[in-house]
C-alpha positions in Angstrom: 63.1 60.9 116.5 66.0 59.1 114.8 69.0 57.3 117.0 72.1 55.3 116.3 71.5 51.5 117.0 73.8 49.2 116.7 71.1 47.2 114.7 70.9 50.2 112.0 74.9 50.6 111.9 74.9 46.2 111.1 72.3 46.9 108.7 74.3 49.3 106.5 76.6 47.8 103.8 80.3 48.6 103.0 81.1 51.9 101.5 77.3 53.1 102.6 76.8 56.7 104.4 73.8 57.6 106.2 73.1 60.5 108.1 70.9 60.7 111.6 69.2 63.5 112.3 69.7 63.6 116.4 67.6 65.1 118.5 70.5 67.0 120.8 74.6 67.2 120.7 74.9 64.3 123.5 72.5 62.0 121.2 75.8 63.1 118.3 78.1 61.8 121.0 76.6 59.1 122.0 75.8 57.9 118.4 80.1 58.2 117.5 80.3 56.1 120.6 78.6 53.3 119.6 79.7 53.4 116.1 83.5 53.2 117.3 82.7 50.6 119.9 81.2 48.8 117.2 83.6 48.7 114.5 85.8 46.4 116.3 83.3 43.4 116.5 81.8 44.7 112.7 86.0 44.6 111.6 85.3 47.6 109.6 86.0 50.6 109.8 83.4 53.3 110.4 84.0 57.5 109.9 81.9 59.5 111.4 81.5 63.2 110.6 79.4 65.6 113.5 77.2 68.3 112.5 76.7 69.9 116.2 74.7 72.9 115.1 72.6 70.9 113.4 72.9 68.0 115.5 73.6 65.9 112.7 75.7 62.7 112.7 76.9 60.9 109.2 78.6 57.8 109.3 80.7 55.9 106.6 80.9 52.3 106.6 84.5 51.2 105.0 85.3 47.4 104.7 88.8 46.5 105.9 
């Protein structure tokens, strides 16, 4: 089972997307969460896109 870490969001470089495969809709939203509490201490700027039927998350890592 895949999750969003803040280790694997550190680990991806600038302009990199990677999609999680979650196991429910609350791991999607807890996953955004992190990746917009993150972005602040990253300074970048992260998009995230949530696939809820699939419970899919894919997140964009964008340089400021």
């Amino acid at each position: 089972m895949e999750r969003v870490t803040r280790d694997a969001l550190r680990a991806m470089a600038d302009g990199e997307t990677r999609t999680f495969d979650l196991p429910n809709a609350q791991a999607c939203d807890n996953g955004k969460s992190v990746a917009y509490q993150l972005q602040n201490q990253l300074r970048c700027k992260f998009s995230v896109s949530t696939d809820y039927v699939n419970n899919r998350l894919t997140i964009t890592k964008t340089a400021l």
